[in-house]
ROMI-971503 format. One line per field, with one value per atom (N, C-alpha, C, O, CB): residue in one letter; chain; atom name; y negated, x, z negated. Coordinates in Angstrom, 2 decimals. Glycine has a CB too. Layout:
aa c(A,...);
ch c(A,...);
at c(CA,...);
y c(Y,...);
x c(X,...);
z c(Z,...);
end
This chain:
aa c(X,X,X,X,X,X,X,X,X,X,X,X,X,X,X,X,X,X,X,X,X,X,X,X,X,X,X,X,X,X,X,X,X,X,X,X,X,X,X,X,X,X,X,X,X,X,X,X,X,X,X,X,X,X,X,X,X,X,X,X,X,X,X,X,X,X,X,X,X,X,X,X,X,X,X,X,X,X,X,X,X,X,X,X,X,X,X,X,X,X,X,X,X,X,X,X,X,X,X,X,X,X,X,X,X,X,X,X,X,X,X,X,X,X,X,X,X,X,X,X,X,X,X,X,X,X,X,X,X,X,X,X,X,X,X,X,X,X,X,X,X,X,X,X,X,X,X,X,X,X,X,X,X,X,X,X,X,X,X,X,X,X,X,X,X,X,X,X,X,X,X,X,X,X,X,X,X,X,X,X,X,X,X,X,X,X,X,X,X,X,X,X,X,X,X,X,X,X,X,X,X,X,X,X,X,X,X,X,X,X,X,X,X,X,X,X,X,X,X,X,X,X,X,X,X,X,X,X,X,X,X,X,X,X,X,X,X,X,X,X,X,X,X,X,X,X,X,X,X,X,X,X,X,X,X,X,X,X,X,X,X,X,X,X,X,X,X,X,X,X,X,X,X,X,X,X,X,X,X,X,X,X,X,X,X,X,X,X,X,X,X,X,X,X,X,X,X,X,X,X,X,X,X,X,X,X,X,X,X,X,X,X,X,X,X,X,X,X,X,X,X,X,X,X,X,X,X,X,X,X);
ch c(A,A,A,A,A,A,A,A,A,A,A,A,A,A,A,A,A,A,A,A,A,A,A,A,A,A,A,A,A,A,A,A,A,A,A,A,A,A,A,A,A,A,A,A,A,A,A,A,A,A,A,A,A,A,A,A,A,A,A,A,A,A,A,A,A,A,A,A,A,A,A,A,A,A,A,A,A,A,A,A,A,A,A,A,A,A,A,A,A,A,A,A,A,A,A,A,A,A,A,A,A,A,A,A,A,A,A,A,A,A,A,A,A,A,A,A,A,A,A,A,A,A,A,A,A,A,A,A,A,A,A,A,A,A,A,A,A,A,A,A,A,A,A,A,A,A,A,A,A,A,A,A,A,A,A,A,A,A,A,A,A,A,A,A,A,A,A,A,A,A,A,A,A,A,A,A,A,A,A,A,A,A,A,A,A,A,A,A,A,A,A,A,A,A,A,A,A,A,A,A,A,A,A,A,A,A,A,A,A,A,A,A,A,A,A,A,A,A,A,A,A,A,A,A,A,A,A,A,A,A,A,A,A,A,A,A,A,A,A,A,A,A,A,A,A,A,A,A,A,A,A,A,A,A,A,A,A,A,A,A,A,A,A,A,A,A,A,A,A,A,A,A,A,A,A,A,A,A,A,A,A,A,A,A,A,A,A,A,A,A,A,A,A,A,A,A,A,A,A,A,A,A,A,A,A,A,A,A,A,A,A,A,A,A,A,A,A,A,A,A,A,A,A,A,A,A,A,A,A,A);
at c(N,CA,C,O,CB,N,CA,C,O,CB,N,CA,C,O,CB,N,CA,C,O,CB,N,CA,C,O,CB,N,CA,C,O,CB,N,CA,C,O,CB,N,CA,C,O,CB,N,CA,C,O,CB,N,CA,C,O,CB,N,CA,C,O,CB,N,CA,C,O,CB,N,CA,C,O,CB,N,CA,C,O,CB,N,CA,C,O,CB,N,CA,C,O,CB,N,CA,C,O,CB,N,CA,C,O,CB,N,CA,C,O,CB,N,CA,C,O,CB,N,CA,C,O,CB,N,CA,C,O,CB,N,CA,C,O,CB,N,CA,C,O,CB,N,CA,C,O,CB,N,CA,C,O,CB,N,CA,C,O,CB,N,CA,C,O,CB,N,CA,C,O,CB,N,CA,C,O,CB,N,CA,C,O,CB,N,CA,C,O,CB,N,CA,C,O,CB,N,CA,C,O,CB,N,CA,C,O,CB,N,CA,C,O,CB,N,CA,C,O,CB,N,CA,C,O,CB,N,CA,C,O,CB,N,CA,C,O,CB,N,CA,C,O,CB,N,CA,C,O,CB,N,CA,C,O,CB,N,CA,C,O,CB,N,CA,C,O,CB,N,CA,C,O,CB,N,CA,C,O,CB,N,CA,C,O,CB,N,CA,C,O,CB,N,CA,C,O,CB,N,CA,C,O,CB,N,CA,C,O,CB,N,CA,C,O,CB,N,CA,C,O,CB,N,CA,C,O,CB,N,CA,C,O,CB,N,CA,C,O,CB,N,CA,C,O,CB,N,CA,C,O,CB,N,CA,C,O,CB,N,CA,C,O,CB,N,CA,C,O,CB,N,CA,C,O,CB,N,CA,C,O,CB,N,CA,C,O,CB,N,CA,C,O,CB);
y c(-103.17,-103.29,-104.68,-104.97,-102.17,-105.60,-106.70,-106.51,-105.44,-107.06,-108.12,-108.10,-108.19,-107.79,-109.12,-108.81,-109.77,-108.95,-108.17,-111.39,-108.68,-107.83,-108.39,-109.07,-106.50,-108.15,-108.53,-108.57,-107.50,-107.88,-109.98,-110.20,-110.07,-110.00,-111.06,-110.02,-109.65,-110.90,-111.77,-108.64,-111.10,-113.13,-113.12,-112.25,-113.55,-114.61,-115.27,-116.42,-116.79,-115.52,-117.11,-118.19,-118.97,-118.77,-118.47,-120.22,-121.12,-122.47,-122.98,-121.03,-123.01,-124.96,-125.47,-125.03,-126.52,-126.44,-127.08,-127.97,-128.92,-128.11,-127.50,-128.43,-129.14,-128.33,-128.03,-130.13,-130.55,-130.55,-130.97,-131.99,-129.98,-129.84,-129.59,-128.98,-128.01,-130.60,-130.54,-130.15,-130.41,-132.12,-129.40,-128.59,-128.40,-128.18,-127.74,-128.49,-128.52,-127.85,-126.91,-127.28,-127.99,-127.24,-125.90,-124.90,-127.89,-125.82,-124.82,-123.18,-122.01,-125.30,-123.87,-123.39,-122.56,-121.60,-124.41,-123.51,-123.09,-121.97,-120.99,-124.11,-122.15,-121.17,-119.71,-118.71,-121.65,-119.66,-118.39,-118.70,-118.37,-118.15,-119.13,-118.18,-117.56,-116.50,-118.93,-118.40,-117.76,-116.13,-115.13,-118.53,-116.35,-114.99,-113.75,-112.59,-115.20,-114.48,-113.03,-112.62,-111.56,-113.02,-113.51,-113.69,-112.46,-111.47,-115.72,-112.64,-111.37,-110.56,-109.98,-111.36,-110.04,-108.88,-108.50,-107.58,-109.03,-109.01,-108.23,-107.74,-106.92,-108.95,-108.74,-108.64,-109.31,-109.08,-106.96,-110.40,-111.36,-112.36,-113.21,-111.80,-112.82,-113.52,-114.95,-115.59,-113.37,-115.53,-116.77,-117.41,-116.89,-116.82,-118.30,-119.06,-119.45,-119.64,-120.39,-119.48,-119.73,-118.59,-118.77,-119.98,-116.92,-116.17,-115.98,-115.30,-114.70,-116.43,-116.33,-116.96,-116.49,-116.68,-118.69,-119.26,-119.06,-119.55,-119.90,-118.29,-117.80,-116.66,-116.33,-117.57,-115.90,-114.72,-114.98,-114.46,-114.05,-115.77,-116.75,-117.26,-117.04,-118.44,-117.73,-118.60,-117.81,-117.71,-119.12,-116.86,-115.59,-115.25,-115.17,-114.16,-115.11,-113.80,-115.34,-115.16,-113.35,-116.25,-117.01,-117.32,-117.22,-118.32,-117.73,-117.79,-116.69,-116.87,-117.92,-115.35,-114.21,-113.99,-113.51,-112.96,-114.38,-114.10,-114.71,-114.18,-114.24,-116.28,-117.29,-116.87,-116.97,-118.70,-116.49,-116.46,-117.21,-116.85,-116.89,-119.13,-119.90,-120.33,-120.82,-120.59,-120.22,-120.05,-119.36,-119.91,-118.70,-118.14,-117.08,-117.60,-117.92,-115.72,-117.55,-118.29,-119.18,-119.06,-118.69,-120.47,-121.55,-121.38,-121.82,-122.41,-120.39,-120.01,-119.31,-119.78,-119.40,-118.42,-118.08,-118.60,-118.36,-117.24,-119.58,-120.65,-121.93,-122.59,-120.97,-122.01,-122.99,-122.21,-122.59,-124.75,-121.49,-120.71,-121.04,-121.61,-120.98,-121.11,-121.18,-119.47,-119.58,-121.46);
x c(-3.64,-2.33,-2.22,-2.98,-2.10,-1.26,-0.96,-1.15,-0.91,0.54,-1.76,-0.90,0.70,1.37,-1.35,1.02,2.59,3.17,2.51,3.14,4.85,5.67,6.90,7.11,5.57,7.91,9.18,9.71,9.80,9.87,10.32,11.02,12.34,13.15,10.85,12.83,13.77,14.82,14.19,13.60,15.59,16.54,16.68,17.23,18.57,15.93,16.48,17.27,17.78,15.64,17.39,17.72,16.44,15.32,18.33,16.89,15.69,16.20,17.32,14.99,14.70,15.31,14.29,13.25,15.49,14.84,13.96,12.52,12.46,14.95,11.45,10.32,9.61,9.34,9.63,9.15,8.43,7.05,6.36,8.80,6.71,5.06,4.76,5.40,4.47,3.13,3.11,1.50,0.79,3.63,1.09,0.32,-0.64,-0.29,0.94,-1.52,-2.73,-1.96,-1.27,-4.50,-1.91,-1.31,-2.03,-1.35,-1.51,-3.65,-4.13,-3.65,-3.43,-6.02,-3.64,-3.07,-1.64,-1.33,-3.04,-0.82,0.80,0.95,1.62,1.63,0.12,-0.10,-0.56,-0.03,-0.83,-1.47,-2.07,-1.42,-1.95,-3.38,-0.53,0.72,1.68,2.16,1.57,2.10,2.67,2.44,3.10,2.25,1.13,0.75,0.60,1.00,-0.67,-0.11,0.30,1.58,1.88,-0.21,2.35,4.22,4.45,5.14,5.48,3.88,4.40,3.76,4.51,4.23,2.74,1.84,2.51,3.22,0.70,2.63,3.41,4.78,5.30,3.38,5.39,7.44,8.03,9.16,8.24,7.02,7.64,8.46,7.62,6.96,9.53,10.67,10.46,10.69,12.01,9.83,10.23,8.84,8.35,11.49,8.28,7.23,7.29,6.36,7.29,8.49,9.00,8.67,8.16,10.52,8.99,8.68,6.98,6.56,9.53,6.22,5.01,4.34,3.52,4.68,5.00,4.87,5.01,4.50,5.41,5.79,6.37,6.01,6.35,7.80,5.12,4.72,2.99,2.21,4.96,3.05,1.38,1.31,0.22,1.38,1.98,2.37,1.99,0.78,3.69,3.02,3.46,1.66,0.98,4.71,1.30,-0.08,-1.52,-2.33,-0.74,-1.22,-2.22,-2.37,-3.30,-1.98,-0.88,-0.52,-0.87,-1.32,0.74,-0.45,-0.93,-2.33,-3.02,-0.33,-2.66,-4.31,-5.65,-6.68,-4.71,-5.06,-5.66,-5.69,-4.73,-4.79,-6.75,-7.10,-6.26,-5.33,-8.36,-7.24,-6.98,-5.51,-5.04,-7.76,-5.07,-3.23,-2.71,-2.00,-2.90,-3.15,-2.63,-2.66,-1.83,-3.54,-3.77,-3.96,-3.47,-3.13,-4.73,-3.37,-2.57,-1.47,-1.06,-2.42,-0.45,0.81,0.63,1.24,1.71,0.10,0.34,0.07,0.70,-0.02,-1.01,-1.13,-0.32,-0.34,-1.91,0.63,1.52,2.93,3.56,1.32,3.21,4.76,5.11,6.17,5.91,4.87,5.10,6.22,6.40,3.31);
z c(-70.47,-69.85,-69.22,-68.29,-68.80,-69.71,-69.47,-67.61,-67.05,-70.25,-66.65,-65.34,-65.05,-64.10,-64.68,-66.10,-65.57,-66.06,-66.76,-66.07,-65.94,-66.57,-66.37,-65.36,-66.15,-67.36,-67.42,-66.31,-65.70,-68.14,-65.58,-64.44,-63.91,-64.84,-64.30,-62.88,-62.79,-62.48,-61.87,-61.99,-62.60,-62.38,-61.05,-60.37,-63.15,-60.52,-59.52,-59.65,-60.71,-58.81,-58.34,-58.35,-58.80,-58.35,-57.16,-60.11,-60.29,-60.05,-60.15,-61.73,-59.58,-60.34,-61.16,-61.64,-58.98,-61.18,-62.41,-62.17,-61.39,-63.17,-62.94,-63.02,-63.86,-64.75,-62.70,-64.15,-65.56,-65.43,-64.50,-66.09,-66.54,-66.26,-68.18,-69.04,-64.84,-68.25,-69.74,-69.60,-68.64,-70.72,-70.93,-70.99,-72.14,-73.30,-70.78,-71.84,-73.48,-74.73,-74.33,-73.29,-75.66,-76.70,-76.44,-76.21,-78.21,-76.46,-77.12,-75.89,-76.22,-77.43,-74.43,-73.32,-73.11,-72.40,-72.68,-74.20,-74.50,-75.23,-74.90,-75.29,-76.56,-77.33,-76.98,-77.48,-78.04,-76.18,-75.01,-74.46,-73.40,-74.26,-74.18,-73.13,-73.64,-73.24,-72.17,-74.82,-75.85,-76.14,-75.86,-76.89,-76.88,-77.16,-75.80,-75.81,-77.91,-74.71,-73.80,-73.48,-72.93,-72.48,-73.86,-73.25,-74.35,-74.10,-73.68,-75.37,-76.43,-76.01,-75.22,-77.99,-76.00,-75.30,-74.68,-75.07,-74.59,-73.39,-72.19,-72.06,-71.30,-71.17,-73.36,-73.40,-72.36,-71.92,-73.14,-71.87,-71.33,-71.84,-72.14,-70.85,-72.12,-72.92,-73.12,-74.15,-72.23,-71.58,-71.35,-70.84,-69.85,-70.34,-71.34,-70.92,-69.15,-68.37,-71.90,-68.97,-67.57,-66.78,-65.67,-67.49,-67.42,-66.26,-66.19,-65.26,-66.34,-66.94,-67.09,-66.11,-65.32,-68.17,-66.30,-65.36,-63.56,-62.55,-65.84,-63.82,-62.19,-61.53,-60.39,-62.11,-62.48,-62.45,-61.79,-60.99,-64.04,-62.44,-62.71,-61.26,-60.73,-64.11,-60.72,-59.62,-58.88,-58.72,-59.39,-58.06,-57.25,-57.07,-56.04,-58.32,-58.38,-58.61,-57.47,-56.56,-61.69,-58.04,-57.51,-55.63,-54.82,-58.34,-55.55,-54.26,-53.08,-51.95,-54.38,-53.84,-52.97,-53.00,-52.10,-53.34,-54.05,-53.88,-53.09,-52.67,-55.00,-53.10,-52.53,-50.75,-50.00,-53.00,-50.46,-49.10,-48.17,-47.45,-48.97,-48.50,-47.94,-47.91,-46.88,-48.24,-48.55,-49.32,-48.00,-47.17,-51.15,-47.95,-47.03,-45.52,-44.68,-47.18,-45.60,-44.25,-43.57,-42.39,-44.16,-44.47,-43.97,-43.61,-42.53,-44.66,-44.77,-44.04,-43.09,-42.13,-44.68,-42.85,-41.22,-40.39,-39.36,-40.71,-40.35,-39.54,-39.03,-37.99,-39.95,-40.64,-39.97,-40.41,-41.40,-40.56,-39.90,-39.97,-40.96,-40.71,-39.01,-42.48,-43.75,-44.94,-46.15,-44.08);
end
């Protein structure tokens, strides 16, 4: 069972970011796995999952009213 799952629409903006081919491609393919649509929500999904996980991440925001 995939982590990520089809998202629901926010507000977005825009970012540029470029990426190993072989990297794009596996994202590609889990993007189909999961029925994720958009390389973007993968990306954002990916994000969300790292941020919450990261301790030190955590921490800092509460440390500095983040």
């Amino acid at each position: 069972m995939p982590i990520l799952k089809p998202m629901k629409k926010n507000e977005l903006v825009s970012i540029s970011a470029k990426f190993p081919k072989h990297l794009k491609d596996e994202i590609s393919d889990y993007c189909t796995l999961a029925g994720i649509e958009t390389t973007q929500e993968f990306l954002i999904q990916a994000s969300e999952y790292v941020l919450s996980k990261d301790k030190d991440w955590v921490k800092y925001k509460k440390d500095n009213n983040l």
